[in-house]
C-alpha positions in Angstrom: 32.2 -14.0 -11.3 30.4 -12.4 -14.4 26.8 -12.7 -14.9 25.6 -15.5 -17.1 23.1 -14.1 -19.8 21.8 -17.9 -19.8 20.2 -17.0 -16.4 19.6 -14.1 -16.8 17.4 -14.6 -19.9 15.8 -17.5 -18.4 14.8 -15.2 -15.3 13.6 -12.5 -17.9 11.5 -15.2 -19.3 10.0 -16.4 -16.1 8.6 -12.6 -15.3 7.4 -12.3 -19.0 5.4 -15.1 -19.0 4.0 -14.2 -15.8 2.8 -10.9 -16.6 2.0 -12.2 -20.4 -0.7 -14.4 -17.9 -1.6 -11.5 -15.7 -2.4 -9.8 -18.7 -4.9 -12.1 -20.0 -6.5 -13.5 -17.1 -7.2 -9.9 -15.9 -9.0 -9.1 -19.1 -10.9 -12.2 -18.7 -12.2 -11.6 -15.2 -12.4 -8.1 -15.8 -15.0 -8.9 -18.7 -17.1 -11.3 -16.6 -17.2 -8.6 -13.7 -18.0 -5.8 -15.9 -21.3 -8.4 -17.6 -21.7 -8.6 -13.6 -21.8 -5.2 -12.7 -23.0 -2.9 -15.3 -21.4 0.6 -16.5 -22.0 2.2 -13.5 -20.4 -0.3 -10.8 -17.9 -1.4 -12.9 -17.2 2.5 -13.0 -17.3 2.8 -9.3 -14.8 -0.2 -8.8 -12.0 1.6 -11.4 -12.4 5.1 -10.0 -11.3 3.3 -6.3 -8.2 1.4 -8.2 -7.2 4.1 -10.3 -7.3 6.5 -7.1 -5.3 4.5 -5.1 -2.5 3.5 -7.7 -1.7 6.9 -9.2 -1.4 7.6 -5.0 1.0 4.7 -4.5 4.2 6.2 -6.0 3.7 8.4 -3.7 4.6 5.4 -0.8 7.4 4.1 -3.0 8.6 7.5 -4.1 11.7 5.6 -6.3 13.0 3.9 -3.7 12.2 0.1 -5.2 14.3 1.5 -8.0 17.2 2.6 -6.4 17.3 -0.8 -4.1 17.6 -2.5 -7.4 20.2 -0.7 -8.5 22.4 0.0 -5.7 21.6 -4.2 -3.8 23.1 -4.9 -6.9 26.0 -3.5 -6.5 26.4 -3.6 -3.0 24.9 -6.8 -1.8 26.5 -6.8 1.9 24.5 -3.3 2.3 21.0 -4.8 0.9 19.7 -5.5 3.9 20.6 -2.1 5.4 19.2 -0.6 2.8 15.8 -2.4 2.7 15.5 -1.9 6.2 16.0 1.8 5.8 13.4 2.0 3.1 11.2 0.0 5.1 11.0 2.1 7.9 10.7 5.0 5.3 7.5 3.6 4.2 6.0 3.0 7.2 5.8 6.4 7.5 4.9 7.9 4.2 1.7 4.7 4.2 0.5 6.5 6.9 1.0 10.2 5.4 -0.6 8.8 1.9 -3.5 6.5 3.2 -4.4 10.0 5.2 -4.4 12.1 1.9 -6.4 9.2 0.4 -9.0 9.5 2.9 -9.0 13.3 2.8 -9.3 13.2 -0.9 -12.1 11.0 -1.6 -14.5 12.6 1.3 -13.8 16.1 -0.6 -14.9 14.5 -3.6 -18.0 13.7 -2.1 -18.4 10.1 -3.6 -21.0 7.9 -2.8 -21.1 5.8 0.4 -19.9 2.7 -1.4 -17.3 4.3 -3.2 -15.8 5.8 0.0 -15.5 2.1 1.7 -13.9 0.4 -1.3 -11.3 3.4 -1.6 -10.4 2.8 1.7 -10.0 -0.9 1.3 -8.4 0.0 -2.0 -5.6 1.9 0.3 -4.8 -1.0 2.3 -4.2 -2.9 -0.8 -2.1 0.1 -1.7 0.2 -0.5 1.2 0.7 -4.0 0.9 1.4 -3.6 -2.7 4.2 -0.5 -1.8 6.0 -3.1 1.0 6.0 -5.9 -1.4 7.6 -4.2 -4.5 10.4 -2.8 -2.2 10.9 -7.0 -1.5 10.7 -8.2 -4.7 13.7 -5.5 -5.8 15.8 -7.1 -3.6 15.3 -10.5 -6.0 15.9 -8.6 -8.7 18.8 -7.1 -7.6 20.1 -10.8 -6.8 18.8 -11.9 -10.2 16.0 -14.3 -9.1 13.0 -13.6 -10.5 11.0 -17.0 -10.7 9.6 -16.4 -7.2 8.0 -12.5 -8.3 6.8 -14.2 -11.6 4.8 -17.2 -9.5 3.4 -14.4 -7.3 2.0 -12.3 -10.0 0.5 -15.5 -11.4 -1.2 -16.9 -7.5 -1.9 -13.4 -7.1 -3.8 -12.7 -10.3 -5.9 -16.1 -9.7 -6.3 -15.5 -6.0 -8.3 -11.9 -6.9 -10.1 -13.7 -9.2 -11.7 -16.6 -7.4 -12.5 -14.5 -4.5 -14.0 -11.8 -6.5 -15.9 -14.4 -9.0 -17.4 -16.6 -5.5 -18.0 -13.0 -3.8 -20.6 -11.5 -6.6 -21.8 -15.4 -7.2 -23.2 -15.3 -3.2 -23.9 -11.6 -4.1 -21.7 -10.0 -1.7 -21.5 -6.2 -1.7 -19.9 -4.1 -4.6 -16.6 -3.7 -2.8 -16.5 -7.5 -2.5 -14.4 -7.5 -5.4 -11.5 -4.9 -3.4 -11.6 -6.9 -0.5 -10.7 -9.9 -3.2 -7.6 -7.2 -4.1 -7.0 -7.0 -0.8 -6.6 -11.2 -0.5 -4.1 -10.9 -3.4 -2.0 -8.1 -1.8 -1.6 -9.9 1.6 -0.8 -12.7 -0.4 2.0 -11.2 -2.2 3.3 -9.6 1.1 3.4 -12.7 3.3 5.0 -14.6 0.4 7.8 -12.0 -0.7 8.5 -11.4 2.9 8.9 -15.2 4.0 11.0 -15.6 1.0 13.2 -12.8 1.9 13.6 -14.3 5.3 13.9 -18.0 4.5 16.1 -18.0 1.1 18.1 -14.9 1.6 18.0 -15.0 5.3 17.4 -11.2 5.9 16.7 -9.7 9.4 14.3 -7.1 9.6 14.3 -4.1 11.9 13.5 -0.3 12.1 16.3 2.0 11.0 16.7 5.2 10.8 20.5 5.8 9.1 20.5 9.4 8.2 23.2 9.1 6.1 21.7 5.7 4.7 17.9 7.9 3.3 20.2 10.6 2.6 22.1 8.9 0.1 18.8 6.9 -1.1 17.1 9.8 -1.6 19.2 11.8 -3.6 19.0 8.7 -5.8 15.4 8.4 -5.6 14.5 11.7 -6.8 14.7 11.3 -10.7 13.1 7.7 -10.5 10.3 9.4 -8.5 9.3 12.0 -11.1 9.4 9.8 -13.4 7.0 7.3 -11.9 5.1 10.5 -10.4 4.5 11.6 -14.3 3.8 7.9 -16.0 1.3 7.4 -13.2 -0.7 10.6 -13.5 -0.4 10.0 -17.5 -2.1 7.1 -17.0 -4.8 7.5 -14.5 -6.1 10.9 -14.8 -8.1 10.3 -17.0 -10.3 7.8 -15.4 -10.2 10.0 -12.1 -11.4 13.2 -14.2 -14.2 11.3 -15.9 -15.1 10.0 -12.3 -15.2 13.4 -11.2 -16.0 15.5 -13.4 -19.0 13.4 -15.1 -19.8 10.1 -13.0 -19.0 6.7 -12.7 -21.3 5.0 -15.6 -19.4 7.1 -18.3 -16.0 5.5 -16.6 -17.3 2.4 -16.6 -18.3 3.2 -20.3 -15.0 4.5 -21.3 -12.9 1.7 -19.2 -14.5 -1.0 -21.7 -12.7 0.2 -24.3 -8.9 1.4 -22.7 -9.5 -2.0 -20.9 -9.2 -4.2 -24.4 -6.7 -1.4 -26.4 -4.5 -1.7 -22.8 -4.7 -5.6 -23.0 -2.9 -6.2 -26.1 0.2 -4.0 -24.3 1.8 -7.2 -23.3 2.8 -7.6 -26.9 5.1 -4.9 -27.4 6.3 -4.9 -23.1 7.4 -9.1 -24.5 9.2 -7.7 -27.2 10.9 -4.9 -25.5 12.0 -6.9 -22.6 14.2 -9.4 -25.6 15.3 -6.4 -27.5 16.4 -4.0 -24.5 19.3 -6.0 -23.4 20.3 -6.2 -27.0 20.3 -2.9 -27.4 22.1 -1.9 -24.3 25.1 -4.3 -25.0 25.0 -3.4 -28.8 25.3 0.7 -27.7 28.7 0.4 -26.3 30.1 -2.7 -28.9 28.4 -2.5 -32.3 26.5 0.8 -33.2 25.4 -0.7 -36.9 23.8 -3.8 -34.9 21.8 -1.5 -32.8 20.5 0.4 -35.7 19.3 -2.8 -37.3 17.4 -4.0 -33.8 15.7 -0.7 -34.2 14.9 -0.7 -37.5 13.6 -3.9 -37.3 11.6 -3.8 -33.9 10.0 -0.8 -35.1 8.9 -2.8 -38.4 7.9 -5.6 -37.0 5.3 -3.8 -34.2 4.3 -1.8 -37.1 3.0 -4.2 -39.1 1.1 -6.4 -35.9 -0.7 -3.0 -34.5 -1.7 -1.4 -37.7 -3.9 -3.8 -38.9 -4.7 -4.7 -35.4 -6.2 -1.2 -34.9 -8.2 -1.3 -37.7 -9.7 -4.8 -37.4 -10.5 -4.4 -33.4 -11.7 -0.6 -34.8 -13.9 -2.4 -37.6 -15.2 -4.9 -35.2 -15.7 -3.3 -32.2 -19.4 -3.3 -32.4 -19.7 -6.6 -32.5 -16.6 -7.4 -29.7 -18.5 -5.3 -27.0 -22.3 -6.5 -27.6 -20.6 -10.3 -27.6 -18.5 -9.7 -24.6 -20.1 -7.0 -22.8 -24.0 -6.6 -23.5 -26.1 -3.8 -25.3 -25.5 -1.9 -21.4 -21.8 -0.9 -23.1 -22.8 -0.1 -26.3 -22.0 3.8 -25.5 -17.9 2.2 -25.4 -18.0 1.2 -28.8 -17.1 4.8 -30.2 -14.5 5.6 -27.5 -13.3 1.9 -28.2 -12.8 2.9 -31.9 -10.9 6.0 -31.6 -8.7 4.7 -28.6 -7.4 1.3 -30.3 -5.9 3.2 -33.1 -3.5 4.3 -29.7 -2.0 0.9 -30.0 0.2 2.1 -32.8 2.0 4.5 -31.1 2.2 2.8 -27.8 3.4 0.0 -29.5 6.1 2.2 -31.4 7.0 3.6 -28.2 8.7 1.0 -26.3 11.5 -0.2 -29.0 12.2 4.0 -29.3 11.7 4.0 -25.0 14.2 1.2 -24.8 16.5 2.7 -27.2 16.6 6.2 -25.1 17.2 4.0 -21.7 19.5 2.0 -22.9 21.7 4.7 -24.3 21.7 7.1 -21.2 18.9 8.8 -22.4 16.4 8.0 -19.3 16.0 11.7 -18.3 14.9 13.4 -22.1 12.0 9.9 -21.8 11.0 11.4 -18.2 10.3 15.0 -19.8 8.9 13.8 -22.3 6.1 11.8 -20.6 5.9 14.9 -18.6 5.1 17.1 -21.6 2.6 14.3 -22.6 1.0 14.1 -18.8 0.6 18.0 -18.6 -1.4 17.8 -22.3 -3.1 15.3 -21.8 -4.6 16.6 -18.1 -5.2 19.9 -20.0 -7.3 17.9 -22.4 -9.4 16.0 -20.1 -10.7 18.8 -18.3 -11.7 20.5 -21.8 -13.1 17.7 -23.9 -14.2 15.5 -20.9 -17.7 18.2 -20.2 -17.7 18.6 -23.8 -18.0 15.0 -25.1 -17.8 12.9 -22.2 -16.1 9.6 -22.4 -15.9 10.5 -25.9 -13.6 13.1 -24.9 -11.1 11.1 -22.3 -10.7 9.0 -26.3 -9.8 11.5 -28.2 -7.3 12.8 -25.2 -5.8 8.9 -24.7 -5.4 9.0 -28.8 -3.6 12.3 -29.0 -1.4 12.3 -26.5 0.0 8.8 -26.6 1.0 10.1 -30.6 2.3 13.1 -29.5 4.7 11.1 -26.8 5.5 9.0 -29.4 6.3 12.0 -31.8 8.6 13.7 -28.8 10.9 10.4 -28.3 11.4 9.6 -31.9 12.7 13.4 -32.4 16.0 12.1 -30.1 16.8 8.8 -32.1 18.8 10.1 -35.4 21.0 12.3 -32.3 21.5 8.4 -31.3 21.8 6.3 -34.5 21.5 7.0 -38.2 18.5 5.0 -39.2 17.1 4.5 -42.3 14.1 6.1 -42.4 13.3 5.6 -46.0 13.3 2.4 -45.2 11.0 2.9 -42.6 8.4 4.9 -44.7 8.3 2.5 -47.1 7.7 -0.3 -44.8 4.8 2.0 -43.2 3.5 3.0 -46.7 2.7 -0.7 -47.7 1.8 -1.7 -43.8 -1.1 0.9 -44.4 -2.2 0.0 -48.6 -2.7 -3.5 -47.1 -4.5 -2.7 -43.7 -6.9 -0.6 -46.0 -7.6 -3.1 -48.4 -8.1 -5.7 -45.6 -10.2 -3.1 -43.6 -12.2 -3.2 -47.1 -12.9 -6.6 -46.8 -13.8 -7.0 -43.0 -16.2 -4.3 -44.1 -18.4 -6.5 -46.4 -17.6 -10.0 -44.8 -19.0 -8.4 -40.9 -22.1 -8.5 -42.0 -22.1 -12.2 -43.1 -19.9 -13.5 -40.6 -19.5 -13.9 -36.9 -16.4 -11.5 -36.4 -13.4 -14.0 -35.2 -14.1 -15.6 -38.3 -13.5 -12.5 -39.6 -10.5 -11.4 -37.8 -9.1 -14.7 -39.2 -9.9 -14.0 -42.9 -9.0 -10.0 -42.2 -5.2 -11.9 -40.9 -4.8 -14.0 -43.5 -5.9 -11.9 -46.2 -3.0 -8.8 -45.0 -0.6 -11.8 -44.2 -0.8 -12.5 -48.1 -1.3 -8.5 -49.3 2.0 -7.8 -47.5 3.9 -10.7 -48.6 2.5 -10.0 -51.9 3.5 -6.2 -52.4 7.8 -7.2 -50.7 6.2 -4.8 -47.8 7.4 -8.5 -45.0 9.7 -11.0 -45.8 11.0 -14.4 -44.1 14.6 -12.1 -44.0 13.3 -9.4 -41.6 12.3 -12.1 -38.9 15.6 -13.9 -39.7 17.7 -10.5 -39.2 15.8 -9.5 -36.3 16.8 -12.9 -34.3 19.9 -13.0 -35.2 20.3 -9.3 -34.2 19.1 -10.2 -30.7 20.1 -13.7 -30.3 23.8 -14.4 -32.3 26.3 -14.4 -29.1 28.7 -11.4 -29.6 32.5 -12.4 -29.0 31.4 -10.7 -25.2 28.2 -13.1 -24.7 30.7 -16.2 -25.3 33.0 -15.3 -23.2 30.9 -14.8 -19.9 29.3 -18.2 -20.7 32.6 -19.5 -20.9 33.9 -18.3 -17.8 30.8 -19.1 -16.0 
């Protein structure tokens, strides 16, 4: 029997919502620990995280990806194949927590940051087990249960963490509280798997079984090898290379920019299945998605960079104390990343959804190798000042790479496009010109309000957004094809 998309968008909006919530209650408790801590703990606690992620592909090394994909198809093999991955992974935990160790006593960290990377590692492990379980809910279309984890988990690491620094528990207090929420996740995914799915678990070794799995594996491995190290090396270098308090300086600011990502991950998760069916059945209705998905993140993250750029000073010394006032130029020069990263996922989901998954990997490759290249020259130079300017570059010039590929896909209108950006950046100036003179009367979400409203009305003004672009969006994602109808129908 065919998939119903009823389900299946109702199980897409159970995961977005959950991560839409992981999203913001991180940023919340990552703001009271960072008041808590100071620049230079808060530094010590994201070198250990950031240390231990980029590490974890390692553990997975694609194979969570593949089980989606192939449980799917073959559902009487899932439980072969988990146990086959499983067993995989015992093994390449122990290889990578190893390498973990190794690494961070060459580094020669302090004494505290040596005991939470090696709590950090066990989290890693849990963490590598668990997304290998969840997969096999995906791959049976079930994701409410992954969605209510990431939402207990998130809370879990915060309560402990929060209780741990009130009764003034040690610094690494707050990995142990990591460690809670891993377990957590473990124990829950893997009763789950047991009770509703009734899986049997067991060591195998199927040579054929990892032979296949691997060959699979390989390109979803690069990939995640490449994204990871895009996104972490830069907190690891600055670590390194200059010590933890200009981390914790520079974590303030990617921190906020890297909390509004939910917006455009929401967005994408609507418009990729749209895309994907409209590739293969209606070419002119996947060049409208585009057009319009492209617009309508345009015109939230430009004057979103300016206004958080604008009123940065006053965002960190409210939320943060005069101790991070050294983020508030790093935060200025990395929020204005938001545009591109923003751009990036309706032009990402475009390329993935039209077979186009490998020219995204290189790309992010190309971006990874420039932007370690960077690091190491501008951190020594200008410190976490330099890591900005490196985050703010390359995350353009990824964007720059993918959108060479779209008119090899569809024919868009980019007149259209430059006209629409054209206005999107008269009105973010003249709003910019008013958040200017009002900042210094004003407390600054009064501001932000009167900086909204004033663009709102600019744009709307000058034709540059109408009610009809929102309209033809939905209808572009959300009018049932003659194909949508008929799977309901059947189901």
């Amino acid at each position: 029997m065919a998939e119903n998309p009823q389900n299946i968008a109702k199980n897409t909006t159970w995961l977005t919502s959950a991560y839409i919530f992981q999203k913001i209650f991180a940023f919340i408790y990552f703001t009271l620990i960072a008041r808590w801590l100071g620049a230079t703990d808060i530094g010590v606690y994201t070198f250990a995280i950031s240390l231990t992620t980029l590490m974890a592909i390692f553990i997975d090394f694609g194979l969570s990806n593949v089980l989606i994909r192939e449980a799917a198809k073959y559902k009487d093999k899932a439980n072969d194949y988990l146990n086959n991955i499983i067993s995989l992974k015992l093994l390449f935990s122990v290889i990578t927590y190893i390498l973990v160790v190794i690494i961070i006593n060459l580094l020669n960290k302090s004494h505290i940051s040596l005991i939470m990377v090696y709590l950090a590692g066990i989290a890693m492990v849990f963490d590598s087990f668990t997304l290998s379980f969840w997969a096999i809910f995906r791959a049976y279309q079930n994701l409410k249960y992954e969605a209510i984890s990431i939402v207990i988990n998130q809370i879990l690491i915060s309560i402990v963490g929060i209780i741990g620094l009130l009764l003034k528990f040690p610094l690494y207090i707050l990995i142990i509280a990591l460690v809670c929420g891993s377990l957590f996740s473990f124990l829950y995914s893997l009763i789950l798997l047991k009770t509703k799915l009734k899986f049997i678990f067991k060591l195998d070794w199927n040579k054929q079984v990892i032979k296949f799995l691997f060959y699979i594996a390989v390109p979803f491995a690069l990939a995640g090898i490449f994204a990871r190290v895009y996104s972490y090396i830069d907190q690891i270098l600055l670590s390194v290379l200059i010590g933890d308090k200009y981390l914790g300086w520079y974590e303030i600011g990617y921190k906020i920019t890297f909390a509004l990502q939910f917006v455009p991950a929401a967005f994408a998760a609507a418009v990729y299945p749209a895309m994907s069916h409209s590739f293969v059945n209606d070419k002119e209705r996947l060049k409208i998605i585009f057009e319009k998905s492209i617009f309508l993140l345009l015109i939230f993250s430009v004057p979103a960079a300016a206004g958080i750029a604008l009123l940065s000073d006053q965002i960190i010394l409210l939320l943060y104390t005069s101790e991070f006032q050294p983020s508030i130029l790093a935060m200025q020069i990395i929020i204005f990343s938001i545009i591109a990263m923003f751009l990036n996922y309706p032009i990402g989901s475009l390329l993935n959804s039209c077979d186009k998954q490998i020219v995204n990997t290189i790309n992010v490759g190309i971006a990874m190798l420039l932007n370690i290249i960077l690091n190491i020259i501008l951190i020594p130079l200008y410190q976490h000042i330099g890591a900005a300017i490196a985050c703010l570059i390359c995350q353009f010039l990824l964007f720059i790479l993918n959108l060479i590929w779209v008119p090899k896909i569809i024919n868009y209108n980019w007149k259209y496009l430059l006209i629409k950006t054209l206005k999107t950046i008269f009105s973010a100036i003249l709003m910019s010109i008013a958040v200017i003179y009002l900042k210094t009367y004003l407390n600054f979400i009064i501001v932000a309000i009167i900086g909204a409203l004033l663009y709102g009305s600019i744009m709307y003004l000058i034709k540059g957004f109408t009610k009809e672009d929102i309209i033809y969006l939905v209808q572009a994602i959300f009018k049932k094809t003659p194909y949508e109808k008929e799977l309901i129908d059947n189901n």
